[in-house]
N, CA, C and O atoms as a GROMACS GRO file, in nm:
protein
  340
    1UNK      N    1  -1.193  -0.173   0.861
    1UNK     CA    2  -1.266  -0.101   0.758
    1UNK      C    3  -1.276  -0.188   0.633
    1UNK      O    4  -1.198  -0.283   0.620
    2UNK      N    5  -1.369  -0.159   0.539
    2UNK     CA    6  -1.390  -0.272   0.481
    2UNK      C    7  -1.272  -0.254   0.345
    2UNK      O    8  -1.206  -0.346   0.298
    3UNK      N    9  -1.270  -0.105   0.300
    3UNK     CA   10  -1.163  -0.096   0.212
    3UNK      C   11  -1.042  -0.112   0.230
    3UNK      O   12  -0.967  -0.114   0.132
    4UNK      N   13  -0.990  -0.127   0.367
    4UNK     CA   14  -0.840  -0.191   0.401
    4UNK      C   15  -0.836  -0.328   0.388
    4UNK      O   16  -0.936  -0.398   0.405
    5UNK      N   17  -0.674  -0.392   0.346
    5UNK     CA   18  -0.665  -0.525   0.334
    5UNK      C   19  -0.558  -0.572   0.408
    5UNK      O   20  -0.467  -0.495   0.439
    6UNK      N   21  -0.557  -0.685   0.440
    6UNK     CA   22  -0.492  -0.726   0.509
    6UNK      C   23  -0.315  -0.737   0.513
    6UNK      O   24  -0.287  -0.772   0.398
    7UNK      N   25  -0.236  -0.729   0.561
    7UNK     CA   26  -0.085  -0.743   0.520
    7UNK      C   27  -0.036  -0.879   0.617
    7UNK      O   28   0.012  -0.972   0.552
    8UNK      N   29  -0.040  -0.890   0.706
    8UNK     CA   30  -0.010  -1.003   0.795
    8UNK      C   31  -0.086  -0.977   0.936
    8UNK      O   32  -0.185  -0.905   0.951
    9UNK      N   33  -0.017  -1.057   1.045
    9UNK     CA   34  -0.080  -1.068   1.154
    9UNK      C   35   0.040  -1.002   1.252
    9UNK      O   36   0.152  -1.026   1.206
   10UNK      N   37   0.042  -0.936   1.356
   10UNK     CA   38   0.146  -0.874   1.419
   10UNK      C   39   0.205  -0.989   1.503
   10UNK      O   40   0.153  -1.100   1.516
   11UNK      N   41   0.323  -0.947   1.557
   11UNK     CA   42   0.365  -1.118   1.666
   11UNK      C   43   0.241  -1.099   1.814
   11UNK      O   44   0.232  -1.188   1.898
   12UNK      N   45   0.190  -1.020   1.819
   12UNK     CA   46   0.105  -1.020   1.943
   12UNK      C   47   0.007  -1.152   1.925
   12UNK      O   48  -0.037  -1.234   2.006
   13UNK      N   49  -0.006  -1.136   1.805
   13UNK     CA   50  -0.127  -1.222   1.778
   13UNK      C   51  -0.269  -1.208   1.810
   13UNK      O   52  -0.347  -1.303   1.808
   14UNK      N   53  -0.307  -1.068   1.843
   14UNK     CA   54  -0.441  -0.979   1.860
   14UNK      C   55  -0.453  -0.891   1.799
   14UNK      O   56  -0.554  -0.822   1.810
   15UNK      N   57  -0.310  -0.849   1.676
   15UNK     CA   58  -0.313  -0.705   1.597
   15UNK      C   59  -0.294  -0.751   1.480
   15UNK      O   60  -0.218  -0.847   1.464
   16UNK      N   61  -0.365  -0.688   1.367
   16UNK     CA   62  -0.348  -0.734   1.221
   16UNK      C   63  -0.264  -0.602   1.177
   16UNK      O   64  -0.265  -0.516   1.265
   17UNK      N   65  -0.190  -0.566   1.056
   17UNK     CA   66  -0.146  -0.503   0.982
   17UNK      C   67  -0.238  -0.501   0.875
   17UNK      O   68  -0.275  -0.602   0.815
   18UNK      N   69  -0.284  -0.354   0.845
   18UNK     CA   70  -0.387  -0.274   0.713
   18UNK      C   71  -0.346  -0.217   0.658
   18UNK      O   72  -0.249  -0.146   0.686
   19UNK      N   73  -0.393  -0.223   0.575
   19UNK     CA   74  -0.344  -0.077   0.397
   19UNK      C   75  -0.435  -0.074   0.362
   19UNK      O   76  -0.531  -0.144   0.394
   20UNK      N   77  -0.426   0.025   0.273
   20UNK     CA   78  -0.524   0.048   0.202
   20UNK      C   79  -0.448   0.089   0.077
   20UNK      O   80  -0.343   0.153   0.070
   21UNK      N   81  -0.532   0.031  -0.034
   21UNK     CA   82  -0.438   0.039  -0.150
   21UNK      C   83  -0.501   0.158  -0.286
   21UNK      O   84  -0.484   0.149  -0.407
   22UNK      N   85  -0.551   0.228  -0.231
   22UNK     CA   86  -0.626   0.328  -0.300
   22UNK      C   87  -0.553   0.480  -0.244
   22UNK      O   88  -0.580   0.598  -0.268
   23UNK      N   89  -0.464   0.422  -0.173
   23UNK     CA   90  -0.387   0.607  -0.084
   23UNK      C   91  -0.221   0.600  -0.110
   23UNK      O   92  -0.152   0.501  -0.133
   24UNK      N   93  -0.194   0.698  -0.102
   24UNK     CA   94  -0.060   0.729  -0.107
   24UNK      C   95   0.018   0.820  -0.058
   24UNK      O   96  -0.046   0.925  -0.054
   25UNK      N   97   0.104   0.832  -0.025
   25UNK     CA   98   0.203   0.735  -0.013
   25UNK      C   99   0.120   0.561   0.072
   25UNK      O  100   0.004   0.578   0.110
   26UNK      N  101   0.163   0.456   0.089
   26UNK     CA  102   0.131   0.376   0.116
   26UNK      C  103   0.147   0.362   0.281
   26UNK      O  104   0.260   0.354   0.331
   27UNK      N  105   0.022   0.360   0.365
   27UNK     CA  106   0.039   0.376   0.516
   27UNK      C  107   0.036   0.266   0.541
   27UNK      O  108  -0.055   0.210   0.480
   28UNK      N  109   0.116   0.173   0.629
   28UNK     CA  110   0.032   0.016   0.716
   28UNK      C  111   0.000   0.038   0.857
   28UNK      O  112   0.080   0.084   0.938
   29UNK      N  113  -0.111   0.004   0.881
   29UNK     CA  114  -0.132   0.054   1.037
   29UNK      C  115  -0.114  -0.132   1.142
   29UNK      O  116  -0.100  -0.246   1.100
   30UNK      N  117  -0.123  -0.086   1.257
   30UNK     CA  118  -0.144  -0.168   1.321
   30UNK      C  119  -0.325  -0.184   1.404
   30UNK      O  120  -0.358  -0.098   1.486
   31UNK      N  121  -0.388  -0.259   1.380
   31UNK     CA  122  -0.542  -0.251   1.408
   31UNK      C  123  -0.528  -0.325   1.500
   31UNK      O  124  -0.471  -0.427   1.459
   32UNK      N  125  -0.555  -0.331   1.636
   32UNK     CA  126  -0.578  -0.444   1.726
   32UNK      C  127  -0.726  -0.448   1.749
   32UNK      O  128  -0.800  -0.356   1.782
   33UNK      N  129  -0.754  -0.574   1.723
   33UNK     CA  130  -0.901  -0.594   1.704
   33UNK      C  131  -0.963  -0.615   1.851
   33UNK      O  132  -1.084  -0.634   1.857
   34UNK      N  133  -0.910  -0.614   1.934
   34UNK     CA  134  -0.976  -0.630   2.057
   34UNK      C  135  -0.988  -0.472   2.117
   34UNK      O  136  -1.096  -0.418   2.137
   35UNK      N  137  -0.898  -0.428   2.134
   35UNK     CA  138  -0.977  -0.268   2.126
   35UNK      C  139  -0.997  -0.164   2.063
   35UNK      O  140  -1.041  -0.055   2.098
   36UNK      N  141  -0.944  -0.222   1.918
   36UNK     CA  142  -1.016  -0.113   1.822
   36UNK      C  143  -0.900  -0.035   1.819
   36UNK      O  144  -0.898   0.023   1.711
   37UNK      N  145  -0.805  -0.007   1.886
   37UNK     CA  146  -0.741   0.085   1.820
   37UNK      C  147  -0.632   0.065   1.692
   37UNK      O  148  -0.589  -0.044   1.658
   38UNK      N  149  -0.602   0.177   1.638
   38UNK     CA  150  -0.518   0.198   1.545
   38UNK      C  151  -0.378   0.272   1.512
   38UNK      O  152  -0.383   0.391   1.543
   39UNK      N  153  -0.279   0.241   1.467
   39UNK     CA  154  -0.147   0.273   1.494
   39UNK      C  155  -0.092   0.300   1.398
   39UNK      O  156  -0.149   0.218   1.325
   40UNK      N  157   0.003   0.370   1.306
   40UNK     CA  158   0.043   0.346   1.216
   40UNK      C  159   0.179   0.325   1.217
   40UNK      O  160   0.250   0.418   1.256
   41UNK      N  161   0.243   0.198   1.175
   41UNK     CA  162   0.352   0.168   1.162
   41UNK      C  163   0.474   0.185   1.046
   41UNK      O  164   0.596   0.171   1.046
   42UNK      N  165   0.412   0.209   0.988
   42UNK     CA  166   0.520   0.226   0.855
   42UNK      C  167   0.471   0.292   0.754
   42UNK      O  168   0.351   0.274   0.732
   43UNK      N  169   0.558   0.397   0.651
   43UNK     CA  170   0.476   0.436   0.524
   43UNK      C  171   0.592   0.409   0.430
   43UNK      O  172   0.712   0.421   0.452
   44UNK      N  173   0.522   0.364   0.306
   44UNK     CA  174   0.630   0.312   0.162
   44UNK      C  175   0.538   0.407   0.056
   44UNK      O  176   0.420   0.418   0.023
   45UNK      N  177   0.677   0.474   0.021
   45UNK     CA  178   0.694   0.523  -0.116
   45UNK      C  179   0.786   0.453  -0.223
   45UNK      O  180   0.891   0.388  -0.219
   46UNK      N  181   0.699   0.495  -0.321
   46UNK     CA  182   0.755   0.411  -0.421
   46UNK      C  183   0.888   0.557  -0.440
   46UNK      O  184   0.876   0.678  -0.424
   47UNK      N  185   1.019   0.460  -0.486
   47UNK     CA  186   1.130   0.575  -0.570
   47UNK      C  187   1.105   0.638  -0.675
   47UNK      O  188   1.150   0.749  -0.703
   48UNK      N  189   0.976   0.521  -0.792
   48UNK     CA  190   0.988   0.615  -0.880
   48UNK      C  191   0.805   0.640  -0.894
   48UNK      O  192   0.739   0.538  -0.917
   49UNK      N  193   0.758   0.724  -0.885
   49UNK     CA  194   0.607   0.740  -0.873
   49UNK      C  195   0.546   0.757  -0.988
   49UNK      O  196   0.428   0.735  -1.018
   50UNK      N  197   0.645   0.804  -1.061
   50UNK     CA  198   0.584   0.845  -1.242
   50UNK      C  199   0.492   0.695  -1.294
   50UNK      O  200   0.534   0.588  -1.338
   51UNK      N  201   0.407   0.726  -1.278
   51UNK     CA  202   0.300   0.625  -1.374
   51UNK      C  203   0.305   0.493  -1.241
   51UNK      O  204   0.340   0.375  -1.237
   52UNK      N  205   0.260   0.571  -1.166
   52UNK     CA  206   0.247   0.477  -1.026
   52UNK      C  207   0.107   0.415  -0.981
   52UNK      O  208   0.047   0.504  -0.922
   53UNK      N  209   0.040   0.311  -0.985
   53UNK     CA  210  -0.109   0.319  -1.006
   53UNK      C  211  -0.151   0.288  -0.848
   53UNK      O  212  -0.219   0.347  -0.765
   54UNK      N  213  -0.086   0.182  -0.850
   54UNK     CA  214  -0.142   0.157  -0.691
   54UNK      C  215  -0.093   0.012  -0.662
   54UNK      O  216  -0.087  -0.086  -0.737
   55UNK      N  217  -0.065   0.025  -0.550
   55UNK     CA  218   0.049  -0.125  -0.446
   55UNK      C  219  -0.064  -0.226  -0.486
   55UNK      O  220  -0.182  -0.210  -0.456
   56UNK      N  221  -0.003  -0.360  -0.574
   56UNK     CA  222  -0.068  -0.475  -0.578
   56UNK      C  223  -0.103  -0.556  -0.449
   56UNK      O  224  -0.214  -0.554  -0.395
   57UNK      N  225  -0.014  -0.613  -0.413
   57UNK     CA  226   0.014  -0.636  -0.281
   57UNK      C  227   0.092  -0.587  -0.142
   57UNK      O  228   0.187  -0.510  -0.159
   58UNK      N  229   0.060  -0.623  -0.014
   58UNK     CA  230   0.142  -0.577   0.094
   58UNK      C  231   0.187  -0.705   0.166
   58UNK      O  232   0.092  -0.781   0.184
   59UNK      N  233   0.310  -0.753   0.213
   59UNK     CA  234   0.313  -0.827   0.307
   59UNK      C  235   0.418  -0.804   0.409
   59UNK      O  236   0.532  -0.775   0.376
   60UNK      N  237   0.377  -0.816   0.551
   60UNK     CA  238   0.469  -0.703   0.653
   60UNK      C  239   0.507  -0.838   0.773
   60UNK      O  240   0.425  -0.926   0.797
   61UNK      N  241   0.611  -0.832   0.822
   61UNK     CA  242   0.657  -0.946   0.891
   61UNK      C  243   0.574  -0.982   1.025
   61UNK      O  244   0.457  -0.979   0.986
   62UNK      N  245   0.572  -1.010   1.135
   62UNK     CA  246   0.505  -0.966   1.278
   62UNK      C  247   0.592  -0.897   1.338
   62UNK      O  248   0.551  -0.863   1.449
   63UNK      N  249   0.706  -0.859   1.312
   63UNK     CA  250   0.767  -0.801   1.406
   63UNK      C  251   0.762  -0.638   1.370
   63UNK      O  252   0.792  -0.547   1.448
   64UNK      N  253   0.714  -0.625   1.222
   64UNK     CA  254   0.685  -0.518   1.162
   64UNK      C  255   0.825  -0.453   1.087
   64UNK      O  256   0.841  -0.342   1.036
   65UNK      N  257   0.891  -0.534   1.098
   65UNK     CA  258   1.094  -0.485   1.014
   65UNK      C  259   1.074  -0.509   0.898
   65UNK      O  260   1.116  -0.415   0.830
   66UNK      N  261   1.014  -0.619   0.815
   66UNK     CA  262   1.059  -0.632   0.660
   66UNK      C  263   0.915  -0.639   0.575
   66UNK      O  264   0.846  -0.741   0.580
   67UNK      N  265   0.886  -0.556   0.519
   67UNK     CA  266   0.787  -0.503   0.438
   67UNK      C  267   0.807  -0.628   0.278
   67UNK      O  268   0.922  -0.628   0.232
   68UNK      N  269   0.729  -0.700   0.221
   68UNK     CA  270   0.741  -0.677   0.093
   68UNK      C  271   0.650  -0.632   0.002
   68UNK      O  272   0.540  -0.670   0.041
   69UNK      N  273   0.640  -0.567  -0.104
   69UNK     CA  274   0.520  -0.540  -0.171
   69UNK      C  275   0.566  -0.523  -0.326
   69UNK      O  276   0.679  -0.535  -0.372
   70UNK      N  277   0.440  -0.491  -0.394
   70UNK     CA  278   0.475  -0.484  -0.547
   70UNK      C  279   0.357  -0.357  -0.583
   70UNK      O  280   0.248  -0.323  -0.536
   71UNK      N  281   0.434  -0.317  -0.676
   71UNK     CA  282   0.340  -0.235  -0.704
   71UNK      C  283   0.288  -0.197  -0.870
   71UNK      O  284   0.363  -0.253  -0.949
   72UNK      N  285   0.210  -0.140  -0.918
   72UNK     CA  286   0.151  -0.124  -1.057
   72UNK      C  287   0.167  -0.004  -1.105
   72UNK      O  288   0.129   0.102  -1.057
   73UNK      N  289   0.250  -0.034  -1.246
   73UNK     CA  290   0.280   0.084  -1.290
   73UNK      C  291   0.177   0.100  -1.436
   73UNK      O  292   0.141  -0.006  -1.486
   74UNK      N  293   0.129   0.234  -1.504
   74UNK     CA  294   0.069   0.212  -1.596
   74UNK      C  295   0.129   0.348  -1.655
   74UNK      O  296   0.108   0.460  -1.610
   75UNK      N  297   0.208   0.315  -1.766
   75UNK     CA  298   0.273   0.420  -1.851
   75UNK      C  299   0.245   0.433  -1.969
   75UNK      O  300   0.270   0.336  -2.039
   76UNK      N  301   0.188   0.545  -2.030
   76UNK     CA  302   0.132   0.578  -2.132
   76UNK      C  303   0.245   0.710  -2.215
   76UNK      O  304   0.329   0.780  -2.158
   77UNK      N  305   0.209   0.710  -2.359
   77UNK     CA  306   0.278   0.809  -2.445
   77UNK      C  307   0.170   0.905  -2.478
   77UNK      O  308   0.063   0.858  -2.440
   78UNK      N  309   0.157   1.007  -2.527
   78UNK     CA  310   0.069   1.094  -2.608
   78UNK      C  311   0.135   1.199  -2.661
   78UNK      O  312   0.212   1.287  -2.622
   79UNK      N  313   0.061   1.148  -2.807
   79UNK     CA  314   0.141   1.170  -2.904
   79UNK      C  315   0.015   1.291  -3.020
   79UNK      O  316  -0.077   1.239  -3.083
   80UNK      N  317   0.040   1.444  -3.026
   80UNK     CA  318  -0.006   1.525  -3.091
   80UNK      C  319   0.071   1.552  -3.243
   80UNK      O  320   0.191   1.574  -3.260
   81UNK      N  321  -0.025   1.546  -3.335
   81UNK     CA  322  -0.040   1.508  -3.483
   81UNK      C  323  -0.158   1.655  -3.519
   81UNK      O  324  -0.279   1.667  -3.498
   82UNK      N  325  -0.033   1.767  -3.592
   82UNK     CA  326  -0.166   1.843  -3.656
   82UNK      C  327  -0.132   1.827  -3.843
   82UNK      O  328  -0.062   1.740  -3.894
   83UNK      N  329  -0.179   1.900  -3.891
   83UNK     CA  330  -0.161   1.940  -3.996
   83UNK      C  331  -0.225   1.751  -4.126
   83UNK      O  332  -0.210   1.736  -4.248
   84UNK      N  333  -0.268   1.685  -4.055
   84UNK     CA  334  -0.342   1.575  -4.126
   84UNK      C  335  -0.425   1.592  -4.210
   84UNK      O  336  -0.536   1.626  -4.168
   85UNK      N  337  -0.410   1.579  -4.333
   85UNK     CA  338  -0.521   1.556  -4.446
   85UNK      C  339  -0.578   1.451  -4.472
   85UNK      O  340  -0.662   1.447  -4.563
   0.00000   0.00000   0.00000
């Protein structure tokens, strides 16, 4: 799909690992491109989600055991002010 990106290559060496970095919790599937199908292998949550924007990167081993990724946080204050002259 065109909005999934790539994470690595599986040890088969006919299956890629996908995300998509617009969903959450964070799914990686297994895509084998020779018949199309799709698997899902792993899902990562972040521990702390507060001001959680979305996984920068994914990178997943071939054997599919050690995940690394990073992710984007965007934390904001708001701050209410009455009584201003």
């Amino acid at each position: 799909m065109p909005e999934e990106t790539i994470a690595g290559w599986a040890a088969d060496s006919r299956s890629l690992f996908v995300y998509r970095s617009d969903r959450f919790p964070l799914a990686i599937y297994r895509f084998d491109f020779l018949s199309g199908q799709r698997k899902k292998v792993k899902e990562v949550l972040s521990k702390e989600p507060l001001g959680l924007s979305r996984p920068v990167w994914v990178r997943i081993s071939p054997d599919a055991k050690y995940i690394a990724y990073s992710y984007q946080y965007r934390i904001s204050e708001l701050y209410l002010v009455t009584g201003l002259k």
